[in-house]
C-alpha positions in Angstrom: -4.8 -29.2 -35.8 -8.2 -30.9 -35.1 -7.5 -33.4 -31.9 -10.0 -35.3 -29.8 -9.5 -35.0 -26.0 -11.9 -35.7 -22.8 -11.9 -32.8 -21.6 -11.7 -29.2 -22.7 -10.9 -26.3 -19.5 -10.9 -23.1 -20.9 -8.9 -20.7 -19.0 -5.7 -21.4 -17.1 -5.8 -19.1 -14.0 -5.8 -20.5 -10.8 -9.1 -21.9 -11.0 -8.8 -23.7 -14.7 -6.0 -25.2 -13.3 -7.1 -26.5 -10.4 -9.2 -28.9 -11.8 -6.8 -30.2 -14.1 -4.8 -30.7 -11.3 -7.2 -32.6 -9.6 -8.4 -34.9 -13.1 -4.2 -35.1 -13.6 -3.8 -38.8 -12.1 -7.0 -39.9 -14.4 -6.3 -41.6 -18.0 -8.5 -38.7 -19.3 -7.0 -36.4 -22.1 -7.4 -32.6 -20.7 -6.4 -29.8 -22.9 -6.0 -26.8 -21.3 -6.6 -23.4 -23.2 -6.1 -19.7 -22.2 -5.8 -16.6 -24.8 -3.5 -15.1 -22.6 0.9 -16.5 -22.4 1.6 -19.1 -19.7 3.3 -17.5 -16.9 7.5 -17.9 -17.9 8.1 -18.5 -14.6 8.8 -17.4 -11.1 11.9 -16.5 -9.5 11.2 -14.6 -6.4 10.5 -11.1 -7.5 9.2 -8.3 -5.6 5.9 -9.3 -3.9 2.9 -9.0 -6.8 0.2 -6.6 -6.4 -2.6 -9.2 -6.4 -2.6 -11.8 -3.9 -4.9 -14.3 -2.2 -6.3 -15.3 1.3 -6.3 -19.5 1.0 -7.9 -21.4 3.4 -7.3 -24.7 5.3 -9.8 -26.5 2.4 -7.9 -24.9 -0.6 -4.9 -26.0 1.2 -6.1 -29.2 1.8 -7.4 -29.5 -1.9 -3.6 -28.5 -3.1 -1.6 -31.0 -1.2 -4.5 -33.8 -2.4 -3.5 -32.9 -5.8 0.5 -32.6 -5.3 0.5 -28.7 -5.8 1.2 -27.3 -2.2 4.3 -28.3 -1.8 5.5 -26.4 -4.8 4.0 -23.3 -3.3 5.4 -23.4 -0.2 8.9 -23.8 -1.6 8.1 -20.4 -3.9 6.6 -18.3 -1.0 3.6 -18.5 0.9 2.7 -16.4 4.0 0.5 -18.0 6.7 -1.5 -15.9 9.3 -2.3 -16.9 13.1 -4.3 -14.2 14.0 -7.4 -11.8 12.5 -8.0 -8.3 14.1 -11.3 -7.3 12.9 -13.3 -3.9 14.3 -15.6 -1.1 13.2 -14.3 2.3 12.9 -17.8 3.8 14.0 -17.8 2.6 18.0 -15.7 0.1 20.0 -17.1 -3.7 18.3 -14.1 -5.8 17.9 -13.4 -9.3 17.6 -10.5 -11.5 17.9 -9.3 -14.6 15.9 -6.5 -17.0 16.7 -5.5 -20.1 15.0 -4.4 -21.7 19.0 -8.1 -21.2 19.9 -9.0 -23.7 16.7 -6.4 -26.1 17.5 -4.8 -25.4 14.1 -1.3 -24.5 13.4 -2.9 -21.2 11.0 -5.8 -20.0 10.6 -4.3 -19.6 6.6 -2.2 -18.2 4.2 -1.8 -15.3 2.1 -0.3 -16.1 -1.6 0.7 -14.2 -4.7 -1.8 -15.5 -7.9 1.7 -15.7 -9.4 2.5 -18.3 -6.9 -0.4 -20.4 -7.2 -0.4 -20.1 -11.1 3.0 -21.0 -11.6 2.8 -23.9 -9.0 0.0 -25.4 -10.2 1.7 -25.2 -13.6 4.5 -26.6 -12.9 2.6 -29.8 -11.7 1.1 -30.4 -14.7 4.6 -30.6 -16.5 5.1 -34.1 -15.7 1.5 -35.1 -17.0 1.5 -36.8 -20.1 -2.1 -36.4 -20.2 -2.5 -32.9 -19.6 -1.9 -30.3 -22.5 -1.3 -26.6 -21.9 -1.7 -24.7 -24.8 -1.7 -20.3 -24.4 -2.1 -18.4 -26.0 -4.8 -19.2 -28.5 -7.9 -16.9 -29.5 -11.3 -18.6 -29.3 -13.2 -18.2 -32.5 -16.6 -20.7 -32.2 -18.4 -23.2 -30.2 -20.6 -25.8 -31.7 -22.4 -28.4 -30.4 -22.3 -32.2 -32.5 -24.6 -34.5 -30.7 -22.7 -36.0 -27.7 -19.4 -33.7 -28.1 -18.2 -30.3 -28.5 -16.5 -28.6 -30.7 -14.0 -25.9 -29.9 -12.6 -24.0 -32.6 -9.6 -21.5 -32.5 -6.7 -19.9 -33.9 -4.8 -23.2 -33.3 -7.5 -25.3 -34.9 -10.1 -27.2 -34.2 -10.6 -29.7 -30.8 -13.6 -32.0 -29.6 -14.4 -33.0 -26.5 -17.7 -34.6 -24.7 -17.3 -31.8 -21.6 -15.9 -28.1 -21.6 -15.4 -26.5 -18.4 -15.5 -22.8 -18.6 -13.0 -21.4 -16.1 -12.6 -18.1 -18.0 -13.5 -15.4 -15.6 -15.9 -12.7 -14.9 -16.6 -12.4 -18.4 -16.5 -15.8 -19.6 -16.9 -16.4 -23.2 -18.4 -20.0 -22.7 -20.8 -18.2 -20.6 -21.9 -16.1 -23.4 -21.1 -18.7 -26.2 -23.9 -21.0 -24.1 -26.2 -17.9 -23.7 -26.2 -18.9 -19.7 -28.1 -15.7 -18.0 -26.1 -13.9 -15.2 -27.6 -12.3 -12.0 -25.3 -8.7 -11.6 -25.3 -5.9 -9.5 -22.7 -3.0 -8.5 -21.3 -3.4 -5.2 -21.1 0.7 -5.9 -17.3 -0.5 -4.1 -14.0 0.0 -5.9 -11.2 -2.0 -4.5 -7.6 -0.5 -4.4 -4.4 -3.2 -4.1 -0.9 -2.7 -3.6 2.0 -4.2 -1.6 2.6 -1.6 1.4 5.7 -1.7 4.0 4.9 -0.3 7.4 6.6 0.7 10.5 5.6 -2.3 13.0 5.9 -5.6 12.1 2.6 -7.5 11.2 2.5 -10.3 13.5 1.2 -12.5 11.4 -2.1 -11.1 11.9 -4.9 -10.1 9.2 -6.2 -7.1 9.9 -9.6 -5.4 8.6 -11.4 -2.1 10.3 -14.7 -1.8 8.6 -15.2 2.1 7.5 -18.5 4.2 6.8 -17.3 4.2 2.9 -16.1 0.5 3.1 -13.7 -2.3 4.2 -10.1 -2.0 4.7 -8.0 -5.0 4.7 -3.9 -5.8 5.5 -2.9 -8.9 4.8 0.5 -10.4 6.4 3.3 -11.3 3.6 6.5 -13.2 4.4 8.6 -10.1 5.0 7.2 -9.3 8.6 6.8 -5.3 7.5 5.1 -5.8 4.5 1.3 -6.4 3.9 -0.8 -6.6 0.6 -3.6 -4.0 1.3 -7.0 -4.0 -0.5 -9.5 -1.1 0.2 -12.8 -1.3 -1.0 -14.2 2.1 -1.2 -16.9 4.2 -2.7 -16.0 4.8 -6.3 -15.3 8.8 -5.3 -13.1 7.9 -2.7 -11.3 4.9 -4.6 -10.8 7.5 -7.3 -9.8 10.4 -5.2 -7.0 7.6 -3.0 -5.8 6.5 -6.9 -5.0 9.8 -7.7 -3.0 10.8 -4.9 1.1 10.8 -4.7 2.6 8.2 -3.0 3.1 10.4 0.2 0.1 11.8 0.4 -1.6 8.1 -0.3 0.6 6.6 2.8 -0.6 9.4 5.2 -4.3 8.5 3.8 -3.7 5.4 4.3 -2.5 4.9 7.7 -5.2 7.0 8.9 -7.9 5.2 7.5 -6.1 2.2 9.1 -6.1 3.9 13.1 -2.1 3.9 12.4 -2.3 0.2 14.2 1.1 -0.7 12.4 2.2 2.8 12.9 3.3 4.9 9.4 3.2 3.4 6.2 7.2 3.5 5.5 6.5 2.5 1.5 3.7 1.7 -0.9 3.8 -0.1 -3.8 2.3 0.1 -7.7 -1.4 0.6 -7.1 -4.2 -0.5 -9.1 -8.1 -0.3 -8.7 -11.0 -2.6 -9.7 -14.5 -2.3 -9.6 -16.4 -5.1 -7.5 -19.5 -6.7 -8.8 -21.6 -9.2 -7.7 -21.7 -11.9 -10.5 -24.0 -15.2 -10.7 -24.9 -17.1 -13.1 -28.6 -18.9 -13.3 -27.3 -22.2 -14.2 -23.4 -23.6 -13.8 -23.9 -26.7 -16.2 -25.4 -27.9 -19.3 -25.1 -30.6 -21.5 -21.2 -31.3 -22.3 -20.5 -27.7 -20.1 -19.7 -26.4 -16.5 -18.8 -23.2 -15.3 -16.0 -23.1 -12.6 -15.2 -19.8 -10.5 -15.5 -16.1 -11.4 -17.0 -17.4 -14.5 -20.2 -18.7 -12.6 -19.5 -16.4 -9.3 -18.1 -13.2 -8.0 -18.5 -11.6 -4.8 -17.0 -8.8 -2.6 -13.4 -9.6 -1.7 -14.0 -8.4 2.3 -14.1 -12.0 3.5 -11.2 -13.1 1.0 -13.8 -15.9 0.0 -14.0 -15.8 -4.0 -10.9 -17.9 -5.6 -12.2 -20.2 -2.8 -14.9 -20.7 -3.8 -13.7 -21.0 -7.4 -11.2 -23.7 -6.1 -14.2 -25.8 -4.3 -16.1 -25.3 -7.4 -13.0 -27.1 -9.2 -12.5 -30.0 -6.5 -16.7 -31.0 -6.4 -16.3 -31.1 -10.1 -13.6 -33.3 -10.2 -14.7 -34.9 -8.2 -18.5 -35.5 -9.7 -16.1 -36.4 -13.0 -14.0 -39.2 -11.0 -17.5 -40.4 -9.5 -18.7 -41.0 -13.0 -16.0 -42.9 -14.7 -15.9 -45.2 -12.0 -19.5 -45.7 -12.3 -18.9 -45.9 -16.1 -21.2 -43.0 -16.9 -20.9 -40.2 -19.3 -19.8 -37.2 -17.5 -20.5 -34.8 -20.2 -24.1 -35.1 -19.6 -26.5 -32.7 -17.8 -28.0 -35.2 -15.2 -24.6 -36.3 -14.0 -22.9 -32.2 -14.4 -26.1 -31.1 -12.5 -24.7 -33.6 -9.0 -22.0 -30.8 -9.2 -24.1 -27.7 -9.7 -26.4 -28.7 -7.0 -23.3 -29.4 -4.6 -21.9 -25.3 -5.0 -24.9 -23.8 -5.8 -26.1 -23.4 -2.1 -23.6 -22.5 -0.8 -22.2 -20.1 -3.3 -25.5 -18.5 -3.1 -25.4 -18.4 1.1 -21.9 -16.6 0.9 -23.4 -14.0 -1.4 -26.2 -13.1 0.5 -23.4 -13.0 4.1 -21.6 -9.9 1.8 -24.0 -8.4 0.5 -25.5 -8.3 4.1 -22.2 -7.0 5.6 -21.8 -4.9 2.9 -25.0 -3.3 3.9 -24.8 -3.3 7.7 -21.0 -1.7 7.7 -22.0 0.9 5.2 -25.4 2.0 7.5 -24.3 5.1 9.5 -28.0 4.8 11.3 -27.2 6.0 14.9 -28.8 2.3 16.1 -27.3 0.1 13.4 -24.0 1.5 14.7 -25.0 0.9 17.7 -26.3 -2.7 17.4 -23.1 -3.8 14.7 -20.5 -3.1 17.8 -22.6 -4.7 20.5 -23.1 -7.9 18.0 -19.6 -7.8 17.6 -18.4 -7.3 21.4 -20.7 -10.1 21.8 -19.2 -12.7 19.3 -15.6 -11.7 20.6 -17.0 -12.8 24.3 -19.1 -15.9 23.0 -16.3 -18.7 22.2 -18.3 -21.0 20.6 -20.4 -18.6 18.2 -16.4 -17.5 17.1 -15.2 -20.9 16.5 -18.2 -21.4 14.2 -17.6 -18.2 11.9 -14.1 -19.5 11.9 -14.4 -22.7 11.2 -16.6 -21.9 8.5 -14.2 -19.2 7.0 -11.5 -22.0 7.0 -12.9 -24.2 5.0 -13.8 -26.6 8.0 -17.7 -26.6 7.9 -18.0 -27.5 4.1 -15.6 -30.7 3.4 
């Protein structure tokens, strides 16, 4: 097989296919490429380990391109309320969707979800390809175009966007240098069911050894949990039995939805912060993890990776209305200019909290609860964090 198409997206998570969802009403030819299997299908199984916090400008970004209704009539979980305090000292603070005139503040999804919806809305889009899985051999560059060759042939194509994850292969195919550090943070997930009902609230108390997190599901006793801990710790929790884990685990949360009843398969990743000098050259762009990763605490990464996917879109649309090549640099560079700020202000907000949660410094303590107390009582300064982890600040 050697085929010609306009655009090349490597990788079809959530993020790769995204922005083929958003090209999909264009008369460009996308091919998209993954080396793992496409996702069979979904037929409501038992809630999947990994899940993801979506806000209003993903959402917004999914019903643009046709995909949100499919995910709302798979399963989606939307949240009204965050609880948010510091186990060190009494610093709290409040969120609620009524105080932001918004129906929810957003929703928690399964990546099976999202990947299978966004799928099955390229299905019906005769210009859109899918083709996984297929091992990726070589990259070469032929003066305007790429060349992509793998284990089902060879394909061409003036742009290859590079939505391949954490370890992207274009990434290191294009010899694009990557800014990394250990978060010294593991991060545990699993699907827990606990006594009281969840209240459609997302919950997160801040610990000396890091940030714990429940997540509302549909099923108003079951949460998706993800706690980021020191590696000891997250390796000590991972090797505990299932009772013993639950007791650990309701403790750690101040038993606020009261004994963990049943916990799920548990796995454990190690969280590093990932970014990568430059998103674009000429005929390339790097999309999501594969340019970015940060700590999951404010459930901010795969939106970021989906913004990443709409601006580029976006910057593409822009030029074949304009009539210009969209492969090159200049015009790729109106979309690495557009993320790259504030990518780079969201990494510098964790690593910060990261930081100022993880201080046990008698007056930090003392200053992170008053600072907190203080937000909770200052309506405006809230409804600007909030706003801004919606989605709402950066349209």
């Amino acid at each position: 097989m050697n085929k010609q198409y306009d655009v090349i997206v490597i990788g079809a998570g959530m993020v790769g296919l995204t922005v083929a969802n958003c090209l999909a009403n264009t008369e460009l030819e996308i091919l998209v490429l993954d080396h793992h299997p496409l996702l069979s299908g979904w037929q409501l199984p038992e809630v999947a380990g990994r899940v993801s916090a979506i806000n209003c400008r993903s959402q917004d970004i999914f019903i643009e391109c046709g995909a949100w209704q499919r995910m709302t009539a798979l399963r989606v979980s939307p949240y009204q309320h965050m609880h948010v305090w510091d186990s060190e000292g009494t610093g709290v603070i409040d969120f609620d969707s009524a105080q932001m005139d918004q129906a929810e503040l957003g929703h928690i999804i399964e990546n099976d979800v999202l990947t299978t919806a966004l799928q099955q809305n390229l299905k019906d889009c005769k210009h859109v390809t899918l083709l996984a899985p297929v091992q990726l051999q070589e990259m070469r560059r032929h003066g305007v175009g790429m060349e992509l060759i793998t284990s089902a042939g060879s394909f061409h194509a003036p742009l290859l966007i590079g939505a391949d994850g954490a370890h992207s292969w274009l990434r290191q195919q294009c010899h694009i240098e990557l800014t990394q550090q250990s978060y010294e943070h593991k991060a545990i997930v699993a699907t827990v069911t606990t006594e009281k009902p969840h209240q459609q609230t997302a919950w997160q108390r801040f610990l000396p050894t890091g940030p714990l997190a429940f997540l509302p599901l549909s099923d108003p006793h079951q949460c998706s949990i993800v706690w980021s801990s020191v590696p000891q710790k997250a390796d000590f929790l991972m090797e505990q039995e299932d009772e013993s884990f639950k007791t650990l685990l309701a403790t750690a949360f101040d038993h606020q939805l009261g004994k963990m009843v049943a916990v799920g398969p548990r796995a454990c990743y190690p969280l590093h912060m990932r970014h990568a000098k430059d998103y674009t050259q000429e005929g390339i762009a790097l999309i999501g993890d594969a340019a970015h990763t940060i700590h999951p605490l404010a459930g901010q990464g795969v939106n970021l990776g989906i913004a990443d996917a709409h601006e580029l879109a976006t910057v593409i649309r822009d030029a074949l209305a304009r009539r210009q090549r969209y492969g090159k640099h200049a015009i790729l560079r109106r979309y690495e200019r557009a993320r790259k700020a504030e990518t780079s202000a969201m990494i510098l907000t964790m690593a910060g909290f990261k930081e100022l949660f993880a201080s046990e410094n008698t007056w930090v303590t003392r200053l992170r609860n008053q600072g907190l107390s203080l937000v909770n009582r200052c309506t405006p300064v809230k409804s600007l964090i909030m706003r801004q982890a919606m989605g709402k600040l950066m349209k």
